[in-house]
C-alpha positions, 0 to 999 in steps of 0.5 A: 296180116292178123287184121286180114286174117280175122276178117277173113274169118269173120267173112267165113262164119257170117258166110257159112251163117248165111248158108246155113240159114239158106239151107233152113229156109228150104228145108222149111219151104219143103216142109211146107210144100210136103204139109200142103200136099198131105193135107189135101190129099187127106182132105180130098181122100180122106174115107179112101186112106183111112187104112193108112191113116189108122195105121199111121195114127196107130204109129204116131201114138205107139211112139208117144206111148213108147216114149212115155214108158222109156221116160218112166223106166229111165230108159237111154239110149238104144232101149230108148228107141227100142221101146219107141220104135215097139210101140209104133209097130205094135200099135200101128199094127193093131190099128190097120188090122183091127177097123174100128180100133184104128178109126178110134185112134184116127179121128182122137189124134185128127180131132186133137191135133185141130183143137191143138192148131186152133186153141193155145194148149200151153194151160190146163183148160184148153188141153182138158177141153181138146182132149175131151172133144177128142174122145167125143169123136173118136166114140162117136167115129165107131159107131158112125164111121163114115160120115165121121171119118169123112168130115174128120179128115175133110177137117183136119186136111182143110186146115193143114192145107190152108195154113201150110198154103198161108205160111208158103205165101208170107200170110203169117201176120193174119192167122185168119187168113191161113183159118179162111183158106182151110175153112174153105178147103175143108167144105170142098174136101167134105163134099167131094168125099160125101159125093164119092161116098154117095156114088160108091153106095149108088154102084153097090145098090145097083149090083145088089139089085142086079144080083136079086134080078139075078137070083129072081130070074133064076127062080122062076126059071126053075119054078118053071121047069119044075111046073113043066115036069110035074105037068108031064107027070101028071100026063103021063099018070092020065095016060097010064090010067 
């Protein structure tokens, strides 16, 4: 009886082992899956969300910050999370409404993280470097934000992309292959942003010159009627004289 016992108990664990190790594969699976979707959605439209983008990189570094106070403060508990959650919605805040502020922010954290996926950060120099060529983007992303946040976000979904779609499909044992795949899918992502970026410029080109015709053909109508009413003037003087 107690040897029944003990296997049904033995059963019972491995059992509930097996379910729990089933319910974190799909949880992973559906990380993936969600990773994936994001990442092309970034790379694809990157310039087009790059207000929740700077938002939500706003957030992400609100909430190390926050953390980084609450550890110094010795902070527990609720202030804890008090501090981590102000920092997010202050930070996030000012990136969404404050355009360039939030870009900087956008293409440090995009840039780190694809330094932090393609080098080991576990020693001092590679996290030197990441951070440096962070900053490097980030400066230059100010001054010219379109192409910057276009072949940031181009780079930074690519990759996402392919290595989320290498580990979906058990490609783990050649990390190439998940670099290949987001290699590939960060030049598709580049060029169809650029090619929207370049049609959108096209359209604002056309309806400036439409509106200068506009405002031209306006003037010289009124050039004309004024042409018209002065030569009446003048008519009307000969006949009075």
């Amino acid at each position: 009886m107690d040897m029944v016992n003990l296997n049904d108990m033995i059963g019972n664990a491995l059992g509930g082992t097996s379910k729990l190790a089933a319910s974190g594969t799909a949880q992973g699976t559906t990380a993936l899956i969600v990773a994936a979707v994001i990442g092309a959605l970034v790379c694809l439209f990157g310039l087009k969300l790059v207000k929740l983008l700077t938002a939500a990189a706003g957030a992400v570094v609100g909430a190390g910050l926050g953390v980084s106070v609450a550890i110094g403060f010795g902070l527990t508990k609720i202030a804890f999370l008090a501090v981590v959650i102000a920092g997010a919605v202050i930070l996030g805040a000012l990136a969404f409404f404050l355009y360039k502020f939030g870009v900087f922010l956008m293409v440090l954290a995009c840039v780190f993280g694809v330094c932090a996926m393609l080098l080991n950060l576990d020693s001092v120099i590679p996290l030197i470097i990441s951070i440096v060529i962070a900053v490097v983007f980030a400066v230059l992303a100010v001054i010219f934000i379109e192409p910057l946040v276009i072949i940031v976000t181009g780079l930074s979904g690519g990759i996402s992309t392919g290595l989320a779609a290498a580990e979906l499909a058990g490609l783990t044992a050649h990390a190439w292959i998940g670099l290949a795949i987001g290699a590939v899918a960060a030049v598709v992502g580049i060029s169809v942003q650029f090619m929207m970026h370049s049609r959108k410029i096209g359209m604002t080109e056309k309806v400036h010159a439409r509106k200068f015709k506009e405002q031209v053909s306006r003037e010289s109508e009124v050039e004309k009627a004024r042409m018209i009413l002065d030569d009446d003037a003048e008519e009307n003087e000969d006949e009075e004289s």
